[in-house]
C-alpha positions in Angstrom: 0.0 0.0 0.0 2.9 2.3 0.7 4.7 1.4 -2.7 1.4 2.1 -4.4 0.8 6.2 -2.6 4.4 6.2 -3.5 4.0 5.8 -7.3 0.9 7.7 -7.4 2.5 10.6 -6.3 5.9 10.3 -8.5 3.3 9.8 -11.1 1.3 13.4 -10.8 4.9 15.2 -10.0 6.1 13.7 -13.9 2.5 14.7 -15.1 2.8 18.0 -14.1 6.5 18.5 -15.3 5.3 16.8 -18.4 2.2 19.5 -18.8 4.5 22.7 -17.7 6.9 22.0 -19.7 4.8 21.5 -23.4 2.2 23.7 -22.6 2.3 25.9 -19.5 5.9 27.4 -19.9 4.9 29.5 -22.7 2.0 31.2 -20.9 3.8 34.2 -19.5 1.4 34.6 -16.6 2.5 30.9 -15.6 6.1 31.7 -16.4 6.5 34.2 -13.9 4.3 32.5 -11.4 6.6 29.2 -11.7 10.1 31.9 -11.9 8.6 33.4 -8.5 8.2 30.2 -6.7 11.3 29.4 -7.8 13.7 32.5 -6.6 11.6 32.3 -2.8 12.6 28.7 -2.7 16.0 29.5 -3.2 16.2 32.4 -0.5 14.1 30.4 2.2 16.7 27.4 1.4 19.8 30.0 1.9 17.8 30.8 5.1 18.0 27.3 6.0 21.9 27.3 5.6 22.7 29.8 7.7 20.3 28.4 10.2 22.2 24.8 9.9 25.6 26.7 10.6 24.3 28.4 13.3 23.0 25.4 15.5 26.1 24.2 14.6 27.7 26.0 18.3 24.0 27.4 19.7 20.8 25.5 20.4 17.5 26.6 18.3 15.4 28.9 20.0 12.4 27.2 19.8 10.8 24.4 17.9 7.9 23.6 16.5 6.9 20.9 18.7 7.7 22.9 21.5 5.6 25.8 20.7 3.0 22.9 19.9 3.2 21.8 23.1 3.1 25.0 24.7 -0.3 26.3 22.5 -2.3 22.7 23.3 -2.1 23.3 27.4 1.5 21.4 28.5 3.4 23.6 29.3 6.9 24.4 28.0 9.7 23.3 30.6 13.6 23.0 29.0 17.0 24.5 30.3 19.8 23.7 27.6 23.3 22.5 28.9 26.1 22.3 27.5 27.4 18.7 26.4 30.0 18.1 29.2 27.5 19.1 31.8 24.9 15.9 30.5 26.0 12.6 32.3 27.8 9.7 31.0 24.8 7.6 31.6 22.4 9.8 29.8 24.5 9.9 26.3 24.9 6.0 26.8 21.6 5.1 27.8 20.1 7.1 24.5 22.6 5.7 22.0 21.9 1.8 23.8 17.8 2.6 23.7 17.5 4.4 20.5 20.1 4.0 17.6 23.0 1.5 18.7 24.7 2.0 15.2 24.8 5.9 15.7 28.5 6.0 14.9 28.3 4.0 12.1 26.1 4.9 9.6 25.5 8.6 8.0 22.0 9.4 9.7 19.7 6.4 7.9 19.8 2.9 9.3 18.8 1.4 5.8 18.8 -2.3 7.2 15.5 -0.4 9.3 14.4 1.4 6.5 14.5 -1.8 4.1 12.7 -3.7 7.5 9.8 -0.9 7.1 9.0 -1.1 3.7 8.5 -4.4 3.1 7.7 -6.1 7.0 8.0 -9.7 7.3 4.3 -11.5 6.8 2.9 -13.0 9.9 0.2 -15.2 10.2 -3.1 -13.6 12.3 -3.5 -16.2 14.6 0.0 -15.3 16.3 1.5 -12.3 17.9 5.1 -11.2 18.1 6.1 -9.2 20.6 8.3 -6.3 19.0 11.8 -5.4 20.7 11.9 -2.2 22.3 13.3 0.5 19.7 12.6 -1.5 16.8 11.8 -0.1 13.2 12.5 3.1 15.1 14.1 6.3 13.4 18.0 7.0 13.8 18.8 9.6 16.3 20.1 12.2 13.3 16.7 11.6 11.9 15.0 12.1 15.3 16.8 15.9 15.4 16.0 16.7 11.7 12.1 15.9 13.1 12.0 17.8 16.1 14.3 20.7 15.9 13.0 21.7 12.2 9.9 20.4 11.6 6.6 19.5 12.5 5.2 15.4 13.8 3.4 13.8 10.4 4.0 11.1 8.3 3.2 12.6 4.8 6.0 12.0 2.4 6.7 15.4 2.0 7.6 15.4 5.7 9.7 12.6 5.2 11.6 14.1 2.4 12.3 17.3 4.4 13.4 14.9 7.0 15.7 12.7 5.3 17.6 16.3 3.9 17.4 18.1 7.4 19.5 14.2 8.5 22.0 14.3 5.5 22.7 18.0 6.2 23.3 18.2 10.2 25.2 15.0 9.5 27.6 16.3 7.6 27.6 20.2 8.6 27.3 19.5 13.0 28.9 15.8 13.4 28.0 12.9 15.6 28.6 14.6 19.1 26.5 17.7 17.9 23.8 15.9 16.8 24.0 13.9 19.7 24.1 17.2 21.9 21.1 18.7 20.3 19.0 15.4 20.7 19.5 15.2 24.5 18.9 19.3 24.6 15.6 19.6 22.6 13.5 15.5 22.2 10.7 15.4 24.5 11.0 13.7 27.8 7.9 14.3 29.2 4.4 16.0 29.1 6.1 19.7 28.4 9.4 18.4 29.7 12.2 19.2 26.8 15.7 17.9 27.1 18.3 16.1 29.9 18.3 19.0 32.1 14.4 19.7 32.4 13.9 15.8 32.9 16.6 15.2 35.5 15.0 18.0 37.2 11.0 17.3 37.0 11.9 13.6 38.1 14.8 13.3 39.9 15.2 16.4 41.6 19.1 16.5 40.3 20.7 18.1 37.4 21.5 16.5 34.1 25.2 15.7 35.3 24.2 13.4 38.3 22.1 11.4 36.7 22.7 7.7 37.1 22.2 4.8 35.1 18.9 3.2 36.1 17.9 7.0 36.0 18.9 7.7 32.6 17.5 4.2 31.4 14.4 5.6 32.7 13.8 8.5 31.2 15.2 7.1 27.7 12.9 4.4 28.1 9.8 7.2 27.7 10.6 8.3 24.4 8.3 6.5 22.1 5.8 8.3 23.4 6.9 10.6 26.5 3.0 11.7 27.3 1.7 8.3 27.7 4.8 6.1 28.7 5.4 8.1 32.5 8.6 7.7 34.1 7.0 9.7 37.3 4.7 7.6 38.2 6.5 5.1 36.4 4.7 3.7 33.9 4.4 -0.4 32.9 6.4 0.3 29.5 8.6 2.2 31.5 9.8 -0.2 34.1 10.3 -3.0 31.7 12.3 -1.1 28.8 14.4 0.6 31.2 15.8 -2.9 32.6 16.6 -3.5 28.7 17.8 -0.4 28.3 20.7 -1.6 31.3 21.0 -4.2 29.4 21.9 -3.1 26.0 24.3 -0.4 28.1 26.5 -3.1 29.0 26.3 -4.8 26.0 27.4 -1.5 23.9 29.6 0.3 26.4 32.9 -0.8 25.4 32.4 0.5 21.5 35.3 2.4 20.9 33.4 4.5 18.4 30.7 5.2 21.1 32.9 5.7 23.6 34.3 8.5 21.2 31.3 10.3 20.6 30.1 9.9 24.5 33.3 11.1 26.5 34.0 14.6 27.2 
């Protein structure tokens, strides 16, 4: 069903090329319409540019999710911190929970991507209990989402998305990216980043935080307003004991280790 939406809508983009380009180019009202378009695209994408470089050493403002938030009633609670002042156990516990092959791949886990486009057929009679994490987005892709745009899954989202990951990938790095993901996801109802979350449930900063904390509160990111870490939810409690466990099983990557020390 996704293949078929897919081609449908690569099939009216080449019908319109197809139409503009024999018939409606030489309709000067047209012309200047399409030349318009054209030239704002180009200045909103310079825009764009300068933005990247910019959140390249400060954190974004705001984002749209945030502001989201704020407009629907949650609240808006967030203190950025710098990367050395986030604990260990924090930058561990996300890689381990949400994207173990973070260091190794250039912001798309196609393995995941390949898994979601064509899922294995199960029989209805029998239920499979998915892994925690899995068929989830990378974190680069996670930070394209949330710091520039808004929570959908139309494929024009997506597209914006998989740009947003190739460029912060290759403009900020992995310890960047990795910075603004634990300084702007969503921990919490209204809770955004480390430092607000260490804070609303720990009653600690970002730095202190140990490991069965951290595995906590990266165990709530699926879905951060239904899966509680205070009270602590069912989902919670049980991804957060395999959250320990995948800490110990990926701790001693040297390419993690890399990205995680300060």
């Amino acid at each position: 069903m996704q293949r078929l939406k897919l081609i449908v809508i690569l099939c009216i983009l080449t019908a319109f090329i197809i139409i503009y380009f024999k018939w409606l180019r030489k309709k000067p009202f047209i012309h200047k319409i399409v030349n318009t378009s054209f030239r704002i695209l180009v200045y909103l994408h310079a825009a764009l540019l300068v933005y990247l470089l910019v959140l390249k050493w400060i954190n974004p403002p705001v984002t749209i999710t945030q502001l989201s938030n704020l407009f629907n009633g949650n609240g808006l609670k967030r203190d950025y911190v710098n990367f050395n002042s986030i604990s260990y156990n924090a930058k561990l516990a996300v890689i381990a929970s949400e994207d173990q092959l973070f260091p190794d791949h250039n912001g798309f886990d196609w393995n995941a991507i390949k898994k979601s486009i064509t899922p294995p057929k199960r029989k209805k009679s029998k239920k499979k209990k998915i892994p925690p994490g899995a068929g989830a987005s990378t974190i680069s892709q996670q930070v394209a989402k949330n710091v520039f745009l808004w929570q959908g899954k139309s494929y024009f989202r997506k597209g914006l998305e998989a740009y947003l990951t190739f460029m912060i990938e290759n403009m900020w790095g992995k310890k960047r990216v990795l910075d603004v993901y634990l300084n702007c996801i969503e921990m919490g109802k209204g809770i955004f980043g480390i430092e607000a979350a260490a804070h609303a449930y720990f009653n600690k900063p970002a730095s202190e935080l140990s490991r069965q904390e951290a595995a906590m509160i990266a165990a709530c990111f699926p879905n951060p307003k239904i899966y509680t870490v205070k009270p602590v939810s069912g989902f919670v409690s049980y991804k957060s004991r395999w959250i320990l466990n995948q800490m110990n099983n990926v701790e001693e990557d040297e390419d993690i280790q890399d990205i995680i020390k300060n």
